[in-house]
C-alpha positions as CSV (number, residue, x, y, z in Angstrom):
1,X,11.7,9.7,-4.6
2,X,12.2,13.3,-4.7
3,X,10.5,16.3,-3.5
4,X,8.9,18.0,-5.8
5,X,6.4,21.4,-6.1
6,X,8.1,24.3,-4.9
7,X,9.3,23.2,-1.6
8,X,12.9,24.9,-1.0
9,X,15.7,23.2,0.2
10,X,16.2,24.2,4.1
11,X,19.5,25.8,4.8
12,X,21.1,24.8,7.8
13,X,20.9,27.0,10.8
14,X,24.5,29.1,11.1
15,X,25.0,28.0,14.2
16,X,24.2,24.9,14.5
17,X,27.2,23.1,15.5
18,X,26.2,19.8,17.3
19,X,26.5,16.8,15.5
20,X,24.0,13.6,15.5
21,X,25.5,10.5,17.8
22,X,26.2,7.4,16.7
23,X,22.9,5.5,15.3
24,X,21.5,8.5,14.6
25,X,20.0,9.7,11.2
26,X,19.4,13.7,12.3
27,X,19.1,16.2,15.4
28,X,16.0,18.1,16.1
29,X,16.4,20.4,18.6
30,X,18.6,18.4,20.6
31,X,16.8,14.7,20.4
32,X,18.9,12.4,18.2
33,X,16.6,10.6,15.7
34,X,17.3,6.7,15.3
35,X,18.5,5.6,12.0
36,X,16.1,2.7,12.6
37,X,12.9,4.3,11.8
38,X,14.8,5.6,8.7
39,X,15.0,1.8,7.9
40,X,11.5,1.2,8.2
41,X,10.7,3.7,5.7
42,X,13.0,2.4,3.5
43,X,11.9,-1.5,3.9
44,X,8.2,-0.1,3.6
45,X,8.8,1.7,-0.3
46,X,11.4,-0.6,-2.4
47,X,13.2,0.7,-4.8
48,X,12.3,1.0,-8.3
49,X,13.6,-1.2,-10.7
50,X,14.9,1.6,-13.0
51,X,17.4,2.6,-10.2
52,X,19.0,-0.8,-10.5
53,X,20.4,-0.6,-14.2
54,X,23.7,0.2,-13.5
55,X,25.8,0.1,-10.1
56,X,26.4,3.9,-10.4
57,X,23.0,4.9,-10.5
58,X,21.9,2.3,-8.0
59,X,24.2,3.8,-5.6
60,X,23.3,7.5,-5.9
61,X,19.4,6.3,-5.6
62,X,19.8,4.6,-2.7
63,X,21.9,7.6,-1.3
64,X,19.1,10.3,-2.5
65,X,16.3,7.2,-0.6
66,X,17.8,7.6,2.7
67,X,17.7,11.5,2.5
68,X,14.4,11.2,1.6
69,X,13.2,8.9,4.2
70,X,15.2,11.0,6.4
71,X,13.0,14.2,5.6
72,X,9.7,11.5,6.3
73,X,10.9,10.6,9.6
74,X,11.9,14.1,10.6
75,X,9.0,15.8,9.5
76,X,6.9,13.4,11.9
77,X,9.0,14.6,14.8
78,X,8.5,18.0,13.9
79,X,4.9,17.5,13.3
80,X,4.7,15.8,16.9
81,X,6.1,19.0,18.1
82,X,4.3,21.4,16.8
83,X,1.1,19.3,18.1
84,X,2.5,19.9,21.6
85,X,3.0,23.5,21.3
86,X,-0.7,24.0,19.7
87,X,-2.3,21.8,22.1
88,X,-3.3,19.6,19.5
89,X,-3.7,15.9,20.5
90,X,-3.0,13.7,17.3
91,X,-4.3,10.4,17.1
92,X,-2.0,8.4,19.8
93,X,-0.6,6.0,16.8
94,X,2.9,5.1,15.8
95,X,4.0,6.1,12.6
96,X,2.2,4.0,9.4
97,X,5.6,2.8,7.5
98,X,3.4,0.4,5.8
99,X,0.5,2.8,3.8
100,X,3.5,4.3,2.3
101,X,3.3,1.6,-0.7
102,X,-0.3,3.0,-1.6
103,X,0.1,6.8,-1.7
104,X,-2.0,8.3,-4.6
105,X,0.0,9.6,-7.4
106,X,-2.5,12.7,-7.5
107,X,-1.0,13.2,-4.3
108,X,2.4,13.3,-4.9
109,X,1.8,15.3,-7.6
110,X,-0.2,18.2,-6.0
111,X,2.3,17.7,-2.6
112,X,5.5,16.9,-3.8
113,X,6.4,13.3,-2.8
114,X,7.8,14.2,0.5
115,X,5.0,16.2,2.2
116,X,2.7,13.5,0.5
117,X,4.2,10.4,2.1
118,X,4.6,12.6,5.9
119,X,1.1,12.8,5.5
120,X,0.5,9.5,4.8
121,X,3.0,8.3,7.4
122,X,2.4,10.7,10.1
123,X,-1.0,11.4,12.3
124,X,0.9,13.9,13.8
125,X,1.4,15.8,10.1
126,X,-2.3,14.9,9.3
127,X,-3.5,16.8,12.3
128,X,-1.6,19.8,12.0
129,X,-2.2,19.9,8.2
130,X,-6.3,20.2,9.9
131,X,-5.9,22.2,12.3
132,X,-4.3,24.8,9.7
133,X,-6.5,24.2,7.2
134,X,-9.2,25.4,10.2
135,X,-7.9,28.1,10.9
136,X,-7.7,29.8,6.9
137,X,-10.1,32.6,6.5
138,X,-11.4,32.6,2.8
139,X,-13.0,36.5,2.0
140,X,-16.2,36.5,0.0
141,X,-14.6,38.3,-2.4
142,X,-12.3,35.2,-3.3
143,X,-15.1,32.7,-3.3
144,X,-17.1,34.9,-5.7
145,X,-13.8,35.7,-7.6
146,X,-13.4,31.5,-8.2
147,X,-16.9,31.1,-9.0
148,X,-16.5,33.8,-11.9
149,X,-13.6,32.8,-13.1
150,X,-14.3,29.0,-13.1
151,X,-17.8,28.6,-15.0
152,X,-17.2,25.3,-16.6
153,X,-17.1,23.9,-13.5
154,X,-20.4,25.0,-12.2
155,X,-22.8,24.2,-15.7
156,X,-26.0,22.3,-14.7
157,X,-26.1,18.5,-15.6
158,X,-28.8,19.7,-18.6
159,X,-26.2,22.3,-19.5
160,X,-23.4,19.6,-19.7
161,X,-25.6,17.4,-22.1
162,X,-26.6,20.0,-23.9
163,X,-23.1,21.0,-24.6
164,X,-23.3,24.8,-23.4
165,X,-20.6,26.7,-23.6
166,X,-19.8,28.2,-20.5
167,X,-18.0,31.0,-21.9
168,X,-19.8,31.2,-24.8
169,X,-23.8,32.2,-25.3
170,X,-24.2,30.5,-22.1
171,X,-27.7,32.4,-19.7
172,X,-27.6,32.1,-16.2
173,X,-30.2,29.2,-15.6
174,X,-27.1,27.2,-17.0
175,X,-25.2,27.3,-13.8
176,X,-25.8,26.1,-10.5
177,X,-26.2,29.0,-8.2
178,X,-23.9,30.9,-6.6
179,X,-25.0,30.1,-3.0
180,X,-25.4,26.6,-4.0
181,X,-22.0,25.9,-4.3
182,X,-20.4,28.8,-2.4
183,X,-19.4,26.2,1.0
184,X,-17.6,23.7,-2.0
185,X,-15.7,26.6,-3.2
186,X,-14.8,27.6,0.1
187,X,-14.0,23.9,1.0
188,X,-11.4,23.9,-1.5
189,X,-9.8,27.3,-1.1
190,X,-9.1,26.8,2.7
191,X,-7.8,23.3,1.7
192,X,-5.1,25.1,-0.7
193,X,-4.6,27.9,2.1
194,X,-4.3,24.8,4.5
195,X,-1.5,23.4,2.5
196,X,0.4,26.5,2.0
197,X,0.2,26.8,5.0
198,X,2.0,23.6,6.0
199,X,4.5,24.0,3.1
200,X,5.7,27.0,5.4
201,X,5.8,26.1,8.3
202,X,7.7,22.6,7.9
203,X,10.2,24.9,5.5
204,X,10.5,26.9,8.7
205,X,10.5,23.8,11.2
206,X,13.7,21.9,9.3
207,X,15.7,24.7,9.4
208,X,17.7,23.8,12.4
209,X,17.6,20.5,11.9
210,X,21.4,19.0,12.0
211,X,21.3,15.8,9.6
212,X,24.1,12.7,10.0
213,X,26.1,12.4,6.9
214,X,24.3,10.7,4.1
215,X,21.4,11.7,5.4
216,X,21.5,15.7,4.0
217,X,18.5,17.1,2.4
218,X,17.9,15.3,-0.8
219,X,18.0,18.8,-2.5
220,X,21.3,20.0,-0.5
221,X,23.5,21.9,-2.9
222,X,26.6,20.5,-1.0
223,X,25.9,17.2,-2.2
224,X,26.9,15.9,-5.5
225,X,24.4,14.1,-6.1
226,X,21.7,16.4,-4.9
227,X,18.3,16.4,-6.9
228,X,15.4,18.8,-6.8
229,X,12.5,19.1,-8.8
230,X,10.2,22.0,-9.4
């Protein structure tokens, strides 16, 4: 499991010199994190049976698991935090280790596994990821922008049939109108903005965070084993 789409790996704060106590998995802020809920994520997504061809490559994928059920974990207690200091009151549920088996793969793909899985795992993540996507102001200029720009995706059932092309000798009566579909447009820009959004501010949030050893960032440089995907 690796994180994936753009997310940068969070240096460590310069001065962060604490270290985690025993049993636990990271620091945020001060509160140790228990290795145990790192264990539940772990139990809840087995590992794949590709990682267990060899004993070398078994043991740098469970290593590269564990940092990234680390990041899971963390990123709920971050999450939780940033509820606080919003006034935000997420659903009072514990974490969901076991939905983590049925994340969609169009998720992880648009997310990145890691901020996919927090979301899934976390009602703390899910209601900050809202409460930013709220608060994203789309201009009319944008909305009109993606309605120009995408004209395949607003051809009129007849049009579809009648296989128009959209950016061909296509005449306005084959398009649904502009103010028809203006609030799905904007729906889906202030999602994006929403996300973005949330991919900063948890790049931001980690950065103090002071992780146990072998449970690093699965993208630390430091590591030998580190992986990250773009």
């Amino acid at each position: 499991m690796n994180e994936q789409h753009g997310r940068g790996y969070p240096h460590a704060h310069p001065h962060a010199h604490a270290h985690p106590p025993e049993g636990a998995c990271a620091l945020v802020r001060g509160e140790p994190i228990a290795r145990e809920q790192v264990d539940a994520v772990l139990a809840a997504v087995p590992a794949r049976d590709g990682d267990r061809a060899r004993p070398e490559a078994l043991a740098r994928a469970e290593r590269q698991r564990r940092r990234w059920a680390t990041q899971v974990v963390v990123a709920d207690v971050l999450a939780r935090r940033a509820c606080a200091e919003r006034g935000l009151k997420p659903p009072p549920e514990p974490p969901r280790a076991g939905v983590l088996t049925a994340v969609p793969e169009a998720d992880v793909a648009g997310l990145g596994s890691i901020v996919a899985v927090v979301l899934a795992y976390s009602a703390a993540a899910r209601a900050l990821l809202g409460h930013l996507e709220g608060h994203q102001a789309i201009p009319e200029a944008a909305l009109w922008e993606y309605y120009e720009r995408n004209r395949d995706r607003f051809l009129t059932v007849e049009s579809l049939r009648g296989g128009v092309d959209p950016f061909g000798a296509a005449r306005d009566a084959d398009f649904l109108p502009y103010e028809q579909v203006k609030a799905g447009i904007e729906g889906e820009l202030r999602q994006a903005a929403g996300r973005r959004a949330f991919f900063s501010w948890l790049d931001l949030a980690r950065v103090d965070v002071v992780y146990a050893p072998g449970h690093e960032h699965p993208g630390d440089p430091s590591q030998p084993d580190h992986e990250h995907r773009h």
